[in-house]
Phi, psi and omega in degrees: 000307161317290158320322178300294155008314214262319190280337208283302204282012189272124165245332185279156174285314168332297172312307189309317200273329167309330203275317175293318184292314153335283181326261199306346170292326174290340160277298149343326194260309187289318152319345166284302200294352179275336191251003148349286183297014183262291172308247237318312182293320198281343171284336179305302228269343178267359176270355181277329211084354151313279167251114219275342188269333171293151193247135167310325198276340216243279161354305182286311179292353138274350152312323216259332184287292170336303196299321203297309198304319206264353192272286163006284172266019177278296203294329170310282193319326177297312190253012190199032177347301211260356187275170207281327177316294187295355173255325186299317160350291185281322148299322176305314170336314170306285179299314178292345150335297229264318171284355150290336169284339194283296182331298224283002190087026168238082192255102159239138205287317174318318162353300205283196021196014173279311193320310175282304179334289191299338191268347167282003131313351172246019190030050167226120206291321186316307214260344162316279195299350163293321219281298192287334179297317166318289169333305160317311181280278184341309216278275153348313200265320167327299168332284198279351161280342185267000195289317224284356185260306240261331204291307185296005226230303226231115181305133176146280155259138157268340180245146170298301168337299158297349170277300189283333175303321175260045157241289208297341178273342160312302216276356225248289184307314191286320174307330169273001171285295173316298160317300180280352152285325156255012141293305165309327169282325184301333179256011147263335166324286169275013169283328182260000163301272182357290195293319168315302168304314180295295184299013143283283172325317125343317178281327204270325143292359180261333189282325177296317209293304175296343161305282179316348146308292188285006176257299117018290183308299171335288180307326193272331175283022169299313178313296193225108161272006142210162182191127209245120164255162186222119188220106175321314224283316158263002163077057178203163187214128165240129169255131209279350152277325196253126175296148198069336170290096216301187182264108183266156182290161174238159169184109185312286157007305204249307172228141202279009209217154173263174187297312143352283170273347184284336177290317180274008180296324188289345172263345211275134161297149177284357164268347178270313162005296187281334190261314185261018142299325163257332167278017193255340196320124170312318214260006189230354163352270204305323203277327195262349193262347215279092180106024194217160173274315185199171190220138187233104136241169202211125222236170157227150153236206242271336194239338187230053185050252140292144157219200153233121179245153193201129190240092173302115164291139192247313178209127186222156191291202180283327192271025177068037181270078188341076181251011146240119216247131166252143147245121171237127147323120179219101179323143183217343189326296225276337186292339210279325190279336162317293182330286170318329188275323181281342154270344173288317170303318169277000168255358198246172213217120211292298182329299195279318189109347186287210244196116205243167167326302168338271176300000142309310218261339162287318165292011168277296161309343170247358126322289187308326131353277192253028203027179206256144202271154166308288133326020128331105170200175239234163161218132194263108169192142192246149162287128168254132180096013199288298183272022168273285164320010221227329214241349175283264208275346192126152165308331176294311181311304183314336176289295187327313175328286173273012149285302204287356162295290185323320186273351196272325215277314200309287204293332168325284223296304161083230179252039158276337209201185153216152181298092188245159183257105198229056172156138192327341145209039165261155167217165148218149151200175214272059221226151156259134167222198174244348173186105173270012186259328156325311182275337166297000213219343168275347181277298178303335189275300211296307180319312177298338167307334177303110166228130172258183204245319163267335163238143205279341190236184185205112182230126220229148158236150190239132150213148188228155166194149187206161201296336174310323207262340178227051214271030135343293209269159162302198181278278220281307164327323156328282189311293208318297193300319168287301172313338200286312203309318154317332189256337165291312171297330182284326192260328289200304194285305224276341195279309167297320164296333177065047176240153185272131166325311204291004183250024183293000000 
């Protein structure tokens, strides 16, 4: 996974090969740790009797040579993934393996020629033809160290010369075979990386280009993403973005919605549904456009957020009845997400996150509006001890302070109410409950719960009054009737604690 990783963003070849080298130094490296295990087999093979000629002592010295190789290039692949170094390392590592087996009498000759083979995995030819020249020499020199033994052992020679002159031009031949086949596979390898990384590239240029089209598209549909005209007269609706796109029938009869919107239902959020189902209703347009320029709602769906559909009068008869109509769709998400955001700032209360006076005293107005709920009642609270932290510890403690008031009232009150932060340690809030001497009390548990960082306690006076207990009086009589309790409760705090008020 990582390797896929590694490959997914490469259009250039460089890169690519830096990236291959990493890869195969990491494979490389479990080969060393794999050929670890080269003594213990060769030891197998001298309790068999396969090699009769091999010293068990010898076994070890190529366990313990190995392990010092792989550790070697273990810390290289770690501090040099990509270098050119660190893979020739490993090969080279190799080719001396084989000539400690050749010395020791453990000769298999195919061997010598995995070594350039493996090294075409690194799709570079420079390091292909270092990899076979070594491999030669390396190859050249076993040979002639093992001759001065091998020659009396063979029918034949009279000389170590002559042994090593007809063996290295075997292995001389079989090299250039070997060679020239894997130089060929190596330059086909990379020849079709290449072409594979050019046609990514390419793809990737074609992807951008169509992305700045569709960006291009993006923009011009900003205004209008469709617009649809619609005509009483002949009873048809065409739309006037896709070019070529005929004139569809309208038939009151058969559908009450155009070809347009009966399409966009499948996008309208399910709460919305209903609402944009009747202003879209088709039979009833002209009668709600009749003395009017345009009709605006505005939905969100389900995939490209807020929208505004709007049914524009074009022509309309003497008596102002409209009968030829554009409707059109105009993306709004981003305006709306401003909007919202910039109302959240004037009604929220930067410190805390609540809910500021501003947005109390609107909600109030519209309680008085629409009345007051049979649960309905007001909660009053103040922080105690604010400007003793204030004048202690710093401005700062005093912030914690009403942070951890804002966060105690928030998790009480939950989705009964809402919070407002409406004076430097005053709050109030709005809530329906079922018992409010209950929440008043759940306020007081959760608050002992409080530990800051610059102050260790958090202490709240609570007072309430609700429509159950005062059901007379109005919203704002509620408060008045909730601050005294509060200020009763604040004395109450201040009397039991034995602290002088005027230093809170």
């Amino acid at each position: 996974m990582d390797e896929e990783r590694d490959y997914r963003n490469i259009t250039e070849y460089e890169e690519f090969l830096a990236t291959t080298r990493a890869a195969v130094n990491r494979i490389l490296n479990g080969i060393l740790w794999l050929c670890i295990m080269t003594g213990p087999a060769i030891a197998i093979g001298i309790a068999i009797g396969v090699f009769s000629e091999v010293r068990y002592s010898m076994c070890i010295e190529i366990s313990l040579f190995m392990l010092i190789l792989a550790l070697v290039h273990l810390a290289l692949v770690r501090r040099f993934p990509k270098s050119e170094i660190t893979g020739l390392f490993a090969l080279f590592a190799l080719d001396i393996l084989l000539v400690h087996m050749n010395v020791g009498h453990v000769a298999i000759n195919l061997t010598w020629f995995l070594v350039p083979i493996l090294s075409i995995l690194f799709c570079d030819k420079r390091l292909y033809l270092i990899s076979y020249a070594v491999n030669i020499v390396m190859m050249t020199v076993a040979t002639w160290l093992i001759s001065v033994y091998e020659y009396p052992l063979r029918s034949g020679y009279d000389s170590a010369i002559a042994f090593f002159a007809d063996t290295i031009g075997g292995y001389y031949i079989e090299s250039v075979i070997v060679g020239a086949a894997g130089y060929a596979l190596c330059n086909r390898a990379i020849k079709y990386f290449q072409d594979l990384l050019a046609n990514i590239k390419t793809i990737k240029k074609h992807e951008t280009g169509m992305n700045e089209q569709l960006n291009i598209l993006d923009s011009m549909a900003e205004i209008y993403n469709n617009v649809n005209l619609i005509d009483f007269h002949k009873m048809t609706e065409q739309s006037l973005r896709a070019e070529g796109m005929p004139e569809l029938d309208l038939d009151f009869e058969v559908y009450d919605h155009t070809n347009m919107t009966r399409k966009m239902m499948n996008n309208i959020v399910p709460d919305q549904l209903t609402a944009f189902t009747r202003f879209t209703d088709i039979t009833s347009v002209q009668e709600r456009l009749t003395n009017r320029k345009s009709i605006t709602g505005e939905f969100v769906g389900r995939f490209g957020g807020w929208f505004r559909a709007q049914y524009i009068t074009v022509e309309a008869d003497k008596n102002h009845v409209p009968w030829r109509v554009i409707f059109t769709i105009q993306d709004i998400d981003n305006d709306k997400r401003r909007e919202e955001h910039l109302v959240r700032i004037a009604m929220t209360d930067e410190l805390t996150r609540l809910y500021n006076r501003r947005c109390y005293e609107e909600d109030i107005q519209e309680y008085k509006k629409r009345g007051l709920s049979e649960n309905f009642g007001i909660l009053s609270i103040d922080v105690n001890g604010l400007k003793t932290a204030n004048d202690s510890k710093g401005h700062a403690a005093g912030d914690e302070l009403i942070k951890g008031a804002a966060d105690t009232l928030m998790l009480t009150v939950g989705a009964r109410g809402k919070v407002y932060r409406t004076g430097g340690d005053e709050f109030i809030a709005l809530v329906n409950s079922d018992s409010f001497e209950a929440l008043k009390d759940q306020i007081k548990v959760r608050m002992k719960s409080f530990k800051g960082v610059l102050v260790d306690s958090l202490s709240m006076s609570v007072g309430y009054a609700s429509i159950r207990d005062y059901p007379d009086a109005g919203i704002e009589e509620l408060e008045k009737i909730a601050d005294r309790q509060m200020y009763e409760d604040k004395s109450d705090f201040y009397r039991e604690s034995g602290i002088d008020r005027r230093k809170k």
